[in-house]
PALO-98213 format. One record per atom (N, C-alpha, C): x, y, z. Coordinates in steps of 0.001 Angstrom, whole numbers, plus 524288, in hexadecimal, padded with zeros to 5 digits. Each point is the difference from the previous one (the first is absolute). Last residue first. Example, Ala and Ser with C-alpha at 12.3 -4.5 7.8 and 13.67 -1.06 7.14 Angstrom:
832327F73681BA8 80334804A68003C 7FCFE80442802DA 801227E9A87FFBA 7FC86804A680000 80384804B080000 
END
This chain:
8FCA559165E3CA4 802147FB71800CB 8075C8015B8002C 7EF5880CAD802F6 804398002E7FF59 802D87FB64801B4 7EEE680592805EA 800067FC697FA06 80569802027FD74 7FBF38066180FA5 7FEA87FA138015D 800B77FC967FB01 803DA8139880231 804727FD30800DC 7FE7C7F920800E8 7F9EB8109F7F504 7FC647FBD780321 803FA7FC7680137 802AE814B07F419 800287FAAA80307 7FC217FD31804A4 7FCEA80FE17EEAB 800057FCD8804F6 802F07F9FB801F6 7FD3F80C2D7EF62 805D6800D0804A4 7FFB57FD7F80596 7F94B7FD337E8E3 7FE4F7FFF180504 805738007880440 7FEE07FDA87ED75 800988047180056 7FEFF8014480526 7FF097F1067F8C9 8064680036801C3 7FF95805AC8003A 7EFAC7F7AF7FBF5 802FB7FEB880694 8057F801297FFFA 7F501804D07F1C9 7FF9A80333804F6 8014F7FD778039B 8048B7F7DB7F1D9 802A68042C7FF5E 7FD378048E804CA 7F9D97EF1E7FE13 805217FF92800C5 8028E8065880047 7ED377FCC97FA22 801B97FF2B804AC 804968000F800C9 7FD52802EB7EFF4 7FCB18018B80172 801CD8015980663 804F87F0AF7F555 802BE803BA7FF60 7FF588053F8032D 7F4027F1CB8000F 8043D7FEC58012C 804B88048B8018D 7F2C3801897F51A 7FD508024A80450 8042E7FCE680339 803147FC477ED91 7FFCF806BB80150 7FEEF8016E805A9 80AAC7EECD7FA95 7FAE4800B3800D0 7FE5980707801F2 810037F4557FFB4 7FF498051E7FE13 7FC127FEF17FD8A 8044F7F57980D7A 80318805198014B 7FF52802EE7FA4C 7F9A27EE198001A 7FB5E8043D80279 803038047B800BB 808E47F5037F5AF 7F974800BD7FD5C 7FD908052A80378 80F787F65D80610 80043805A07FBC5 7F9B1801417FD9D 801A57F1C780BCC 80070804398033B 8010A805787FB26 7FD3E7EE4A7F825 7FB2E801C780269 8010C804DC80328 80F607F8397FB41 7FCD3801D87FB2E 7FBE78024F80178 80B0B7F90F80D20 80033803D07FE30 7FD37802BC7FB4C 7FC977EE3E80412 7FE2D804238049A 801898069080054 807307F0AB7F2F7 7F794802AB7FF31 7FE428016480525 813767FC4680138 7FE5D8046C7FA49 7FA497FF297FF46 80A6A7FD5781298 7FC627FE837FD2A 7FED4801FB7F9EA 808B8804808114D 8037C800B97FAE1 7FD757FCB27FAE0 7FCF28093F8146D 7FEA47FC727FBE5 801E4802767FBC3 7FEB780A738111A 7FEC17F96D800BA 800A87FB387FBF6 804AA8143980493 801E27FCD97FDF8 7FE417F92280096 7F92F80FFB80654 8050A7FE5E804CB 802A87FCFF7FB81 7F42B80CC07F897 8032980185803D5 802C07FCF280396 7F4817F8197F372 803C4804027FBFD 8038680147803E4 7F37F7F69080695 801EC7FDEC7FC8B 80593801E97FDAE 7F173808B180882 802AE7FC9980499 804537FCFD7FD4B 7F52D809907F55C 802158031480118 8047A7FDD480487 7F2517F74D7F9AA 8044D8004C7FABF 80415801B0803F5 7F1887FEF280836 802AF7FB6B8013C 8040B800957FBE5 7F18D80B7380234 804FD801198014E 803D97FB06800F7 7F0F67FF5D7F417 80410803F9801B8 803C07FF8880204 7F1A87F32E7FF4C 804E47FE1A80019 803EC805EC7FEA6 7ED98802247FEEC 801767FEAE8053B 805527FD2080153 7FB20805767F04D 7FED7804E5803D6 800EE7FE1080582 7FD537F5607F12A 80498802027FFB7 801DC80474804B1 7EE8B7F86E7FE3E 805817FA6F80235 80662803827FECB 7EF11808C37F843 7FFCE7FF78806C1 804F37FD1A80201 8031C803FA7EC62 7FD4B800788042A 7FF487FE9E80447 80A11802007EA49 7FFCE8014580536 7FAB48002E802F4 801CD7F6817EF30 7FF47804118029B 8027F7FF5E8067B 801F97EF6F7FB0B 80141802D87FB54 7FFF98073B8005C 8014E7F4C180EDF 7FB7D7FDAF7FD4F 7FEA0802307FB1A 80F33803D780AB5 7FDA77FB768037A 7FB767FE377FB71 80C5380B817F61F 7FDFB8004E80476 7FDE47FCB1802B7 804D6802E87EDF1 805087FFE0802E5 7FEF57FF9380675 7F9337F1B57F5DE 802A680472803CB 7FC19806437FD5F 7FB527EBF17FD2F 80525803547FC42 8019A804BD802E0 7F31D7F12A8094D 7FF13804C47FCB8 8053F8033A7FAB3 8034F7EFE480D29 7F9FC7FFEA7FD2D 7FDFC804B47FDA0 810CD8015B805A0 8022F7FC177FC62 7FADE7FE407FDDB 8000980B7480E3A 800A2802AB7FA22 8006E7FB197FD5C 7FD127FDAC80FB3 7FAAC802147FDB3 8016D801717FBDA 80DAF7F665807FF 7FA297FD2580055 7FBCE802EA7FBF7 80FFF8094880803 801FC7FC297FA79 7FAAF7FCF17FE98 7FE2580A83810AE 7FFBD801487FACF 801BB7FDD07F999 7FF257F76C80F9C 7FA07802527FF5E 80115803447FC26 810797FA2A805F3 7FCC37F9E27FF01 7FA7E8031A7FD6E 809CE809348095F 801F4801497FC01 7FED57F9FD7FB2A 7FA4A80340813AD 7FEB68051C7FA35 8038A800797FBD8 804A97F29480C1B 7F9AE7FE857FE1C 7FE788050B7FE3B 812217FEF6805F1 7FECA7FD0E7FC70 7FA9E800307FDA9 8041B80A7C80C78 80066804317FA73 8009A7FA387FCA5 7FB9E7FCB581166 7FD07803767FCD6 801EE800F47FB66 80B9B7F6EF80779 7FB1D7FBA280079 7FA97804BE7FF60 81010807198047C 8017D7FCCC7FA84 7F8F37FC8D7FE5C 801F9808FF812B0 7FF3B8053F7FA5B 800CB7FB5D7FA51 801707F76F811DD 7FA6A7FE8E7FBFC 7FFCB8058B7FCAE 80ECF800E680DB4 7FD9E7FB8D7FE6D 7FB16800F57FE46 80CD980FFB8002F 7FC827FC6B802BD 7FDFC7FBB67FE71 811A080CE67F76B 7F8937FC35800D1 7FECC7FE4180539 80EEA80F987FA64 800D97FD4580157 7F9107FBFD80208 803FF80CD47F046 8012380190804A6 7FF5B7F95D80120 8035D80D4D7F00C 7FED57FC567FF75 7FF587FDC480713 7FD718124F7F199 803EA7FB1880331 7FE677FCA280370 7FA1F813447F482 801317FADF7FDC8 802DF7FF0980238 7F911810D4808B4 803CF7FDAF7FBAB 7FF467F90D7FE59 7EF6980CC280708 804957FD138026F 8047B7FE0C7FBFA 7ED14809687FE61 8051F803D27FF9B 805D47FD2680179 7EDF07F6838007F 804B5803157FBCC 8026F802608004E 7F81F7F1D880D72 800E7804E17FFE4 8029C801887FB84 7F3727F0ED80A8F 80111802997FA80 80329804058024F 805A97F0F480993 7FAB9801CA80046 800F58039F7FA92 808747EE15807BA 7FFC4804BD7FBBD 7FA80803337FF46 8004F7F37F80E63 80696800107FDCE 8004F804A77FE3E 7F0487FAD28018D 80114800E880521 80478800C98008A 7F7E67F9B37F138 7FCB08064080284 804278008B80306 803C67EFE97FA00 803B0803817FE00 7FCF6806407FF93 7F92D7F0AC80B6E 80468800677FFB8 801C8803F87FDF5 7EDC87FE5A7FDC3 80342801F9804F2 8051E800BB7FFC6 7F40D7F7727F23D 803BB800F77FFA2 8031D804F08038B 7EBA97FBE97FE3D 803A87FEB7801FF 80496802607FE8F 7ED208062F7FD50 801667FC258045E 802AD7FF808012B 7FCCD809BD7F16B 7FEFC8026280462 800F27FECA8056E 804F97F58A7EE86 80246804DB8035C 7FF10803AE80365 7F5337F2D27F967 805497FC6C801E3 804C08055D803B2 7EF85804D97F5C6 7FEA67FC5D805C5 804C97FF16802AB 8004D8045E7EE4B 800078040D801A0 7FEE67FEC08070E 7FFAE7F2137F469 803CB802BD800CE 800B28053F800BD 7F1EE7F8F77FCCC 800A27FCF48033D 80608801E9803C1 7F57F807FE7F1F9 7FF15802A7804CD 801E67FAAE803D7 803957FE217EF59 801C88057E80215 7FD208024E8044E 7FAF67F0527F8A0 805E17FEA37FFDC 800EF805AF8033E 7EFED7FFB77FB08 801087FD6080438 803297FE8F803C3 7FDEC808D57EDE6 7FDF78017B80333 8004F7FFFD80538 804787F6377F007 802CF802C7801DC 80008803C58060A 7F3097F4EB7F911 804267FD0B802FD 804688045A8022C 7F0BC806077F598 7FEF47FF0880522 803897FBE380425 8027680F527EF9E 7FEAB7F95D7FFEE 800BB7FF3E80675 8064A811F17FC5A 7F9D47FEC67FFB2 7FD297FA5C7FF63 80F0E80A3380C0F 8010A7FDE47FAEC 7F8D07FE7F7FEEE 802748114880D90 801DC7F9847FF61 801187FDDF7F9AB 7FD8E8120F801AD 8031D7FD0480536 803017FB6580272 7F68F80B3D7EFA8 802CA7FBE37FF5B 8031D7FF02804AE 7F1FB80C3E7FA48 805F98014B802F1 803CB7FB237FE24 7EA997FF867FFA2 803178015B7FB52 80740801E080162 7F4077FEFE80E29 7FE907FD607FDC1 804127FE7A7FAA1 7FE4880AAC81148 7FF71800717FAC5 802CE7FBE37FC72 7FA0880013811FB 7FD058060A7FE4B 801B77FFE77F912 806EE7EFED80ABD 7F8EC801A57FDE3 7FE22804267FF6F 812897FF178029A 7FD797FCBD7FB66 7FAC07FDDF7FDCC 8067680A2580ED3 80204802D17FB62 7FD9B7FDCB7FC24 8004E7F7198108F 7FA93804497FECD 80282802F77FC5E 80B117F4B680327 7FCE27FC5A7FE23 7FAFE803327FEB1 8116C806DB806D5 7FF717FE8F7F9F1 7FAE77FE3E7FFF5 800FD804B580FBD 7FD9D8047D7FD17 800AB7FED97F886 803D37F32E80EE5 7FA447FFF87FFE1 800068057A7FC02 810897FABA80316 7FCC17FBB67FB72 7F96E8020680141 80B9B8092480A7C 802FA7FF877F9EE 7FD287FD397FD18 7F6C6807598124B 803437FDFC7FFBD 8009D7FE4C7F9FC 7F03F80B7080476 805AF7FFE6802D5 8023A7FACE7FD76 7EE6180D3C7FD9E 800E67FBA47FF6E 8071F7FFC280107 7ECEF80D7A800EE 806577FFB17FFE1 8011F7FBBC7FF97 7F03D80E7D7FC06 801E27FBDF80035 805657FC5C8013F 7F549811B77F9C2 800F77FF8F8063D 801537F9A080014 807EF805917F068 7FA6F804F2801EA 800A47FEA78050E 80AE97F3907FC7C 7FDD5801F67FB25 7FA9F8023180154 8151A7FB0880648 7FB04800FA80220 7FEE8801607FA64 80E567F3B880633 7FE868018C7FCA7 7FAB1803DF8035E 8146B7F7E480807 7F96980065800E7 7FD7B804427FA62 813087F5218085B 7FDF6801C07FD8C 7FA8680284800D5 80A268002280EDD 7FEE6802227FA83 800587F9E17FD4A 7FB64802458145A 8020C7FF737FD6B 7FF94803127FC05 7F4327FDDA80E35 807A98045B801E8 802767FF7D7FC0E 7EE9B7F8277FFD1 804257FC4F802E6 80514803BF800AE 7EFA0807237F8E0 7FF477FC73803D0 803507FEAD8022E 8028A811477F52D 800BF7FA257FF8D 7FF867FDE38038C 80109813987FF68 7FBA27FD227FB3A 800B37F98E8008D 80835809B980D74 7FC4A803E17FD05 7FC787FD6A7FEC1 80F337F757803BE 7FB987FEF780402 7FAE6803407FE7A 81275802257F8A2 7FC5E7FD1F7FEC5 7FADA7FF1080227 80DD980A80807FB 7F9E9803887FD0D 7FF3E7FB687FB97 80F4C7FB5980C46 7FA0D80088802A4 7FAB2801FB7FD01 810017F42B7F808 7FE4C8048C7FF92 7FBA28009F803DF 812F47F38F7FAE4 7F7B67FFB480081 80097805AF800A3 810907F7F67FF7D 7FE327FDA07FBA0 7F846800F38019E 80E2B807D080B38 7FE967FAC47FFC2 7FE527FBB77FBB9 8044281352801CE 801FB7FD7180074 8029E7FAD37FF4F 7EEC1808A67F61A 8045D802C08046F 803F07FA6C800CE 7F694803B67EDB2 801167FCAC805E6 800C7803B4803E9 7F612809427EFF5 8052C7FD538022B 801827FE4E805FB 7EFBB804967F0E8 7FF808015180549 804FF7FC1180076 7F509805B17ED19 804E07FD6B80304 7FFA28036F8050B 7F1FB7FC547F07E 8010880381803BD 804E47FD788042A 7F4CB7FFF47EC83 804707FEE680305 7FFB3803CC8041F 7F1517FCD37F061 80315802BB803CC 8029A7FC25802E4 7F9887F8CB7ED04 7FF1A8011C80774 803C68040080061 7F9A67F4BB7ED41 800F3802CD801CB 7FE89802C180690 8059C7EDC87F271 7FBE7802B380338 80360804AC80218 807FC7F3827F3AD 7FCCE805DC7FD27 7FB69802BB80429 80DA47EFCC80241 7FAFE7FECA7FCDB 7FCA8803897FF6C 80F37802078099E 8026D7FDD67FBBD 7FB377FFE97FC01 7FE198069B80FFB 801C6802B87FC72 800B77FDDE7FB54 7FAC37F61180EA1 7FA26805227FE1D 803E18022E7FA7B 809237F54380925 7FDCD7FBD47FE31 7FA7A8048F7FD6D 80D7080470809A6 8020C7FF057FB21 7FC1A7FE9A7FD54 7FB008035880FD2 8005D806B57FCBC 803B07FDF17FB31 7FB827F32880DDA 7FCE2801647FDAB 7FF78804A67FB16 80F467F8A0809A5 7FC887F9E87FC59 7FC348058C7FD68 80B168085F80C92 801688004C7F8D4 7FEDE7FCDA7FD5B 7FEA2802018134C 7FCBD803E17FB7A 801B07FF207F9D6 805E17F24280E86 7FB68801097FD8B 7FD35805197FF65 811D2800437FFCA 7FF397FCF17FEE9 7F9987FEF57FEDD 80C1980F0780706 7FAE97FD9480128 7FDAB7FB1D7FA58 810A780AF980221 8015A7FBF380447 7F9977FE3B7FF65 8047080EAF7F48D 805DC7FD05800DF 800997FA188030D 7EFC180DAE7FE70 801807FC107F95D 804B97FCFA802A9 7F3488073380FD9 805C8800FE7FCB1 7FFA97FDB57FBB9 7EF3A7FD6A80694 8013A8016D801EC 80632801DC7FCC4 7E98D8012E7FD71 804DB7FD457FE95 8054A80227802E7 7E96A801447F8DC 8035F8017480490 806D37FC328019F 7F0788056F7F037 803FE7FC04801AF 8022980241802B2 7EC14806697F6FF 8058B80149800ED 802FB7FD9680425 7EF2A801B47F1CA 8031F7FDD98015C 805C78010F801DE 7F347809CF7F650 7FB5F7FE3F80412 803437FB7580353 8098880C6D7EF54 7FDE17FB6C8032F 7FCD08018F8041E 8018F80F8F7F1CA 802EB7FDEE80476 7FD957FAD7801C3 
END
């Protein structure tokens, strides 16, 4: 049994649970899961349990804990080493944690529009100013990294950078943002990706509604 176990919130709507637990799964690390569902609001009072900030994601390892999507990819990737988290040439490297930066940070607009939800039918809804002006520049970052690496993935292997652009496929796929053929290309890559797959299918098996993340 792991010494590692991911505190995580709905598959269907928690977005940042599914950077880190794609990003563990895909690359053969093995963790306990432990799902604790929104309430209402999109939060949970018994986060507070185990997580400084009330929030999910959060990794613990033995008595150790570490929180937020990129800090537990990044302590993943120094516990092990060999995973292939990151890309291993030291530009690539850089590249993918730069852009992994980009998305933790920004592209508000189309967070804030289209939030993750799979189970949501495919359609298309009415924009907010600056959603186009994100999905231009991620779709700029990914044509970028593959066209320098050969794909099929941000950096040939799948990793860290892919994990964190998740659910952005998914934002993609479900309102219809793009008709792009090497943005769709790259989005098939990752929708049938085994741990991709993996996830998806326990979020449509999920019954909880979260009427906040119901675009």
């Amino acid at each position: 049994m792991s010494d590692l176990t991911l505190y995580i919130g709905n598959k269907n709507y928690s977005s940042w649970s599914m950077r880190p637990w794609i990003a563990l799964t895909a690359c053969g690390i093995a963790f306990n899961e432990k799902l604790i569902p929104f309430d209402d609001t999109g939060g949970n009072p018994l986060f507070r349990e185990f997580s400084p900030t009330g929030r999910v994601p959060l990794l613990q390892h033995g008595e150790f804990r570490v929180w937020e999507s990129l800090a537990i990819i990044e302590y993943a990737a120094e516990l092990f080493p060999d995973a292939g988290i990151w890309p291993a040439d030291r530009e690539s490297r850089s590249l993918a944690r730069s852009i992994s930066m980009e998305m933790l940070s920004g592209f508000r607009a189309l967070r804030g529009a289209c939030p993750m939800n799979i189970r949501r039918h495919r359609r298309s809804i009415a924009l907010p100013e600056g959603v186009m002006d994100d999905v231009a520049r991620i779709s700029t970052i990914w044509r970028e990294m593959r066209q320098r690496s050969g794909g099929p993935f941000l950096f040939g292997a799948f990793s860290g950078a892919d994990a964190m652009f998740a659910p952005v496929v998914n934002r993609f796929d479900t309102y219809e943002l793009t008709d792009d053929p090497e943005t769709l290309d790259y989005m098939a890559a990752m929708k049938t990706d085994p741990a991709w797959i993996k996830w998806r299918d326990a979020a449509l098996a999920e019954t909880w509604i979260v009427a906040a993340d119901e675009a």
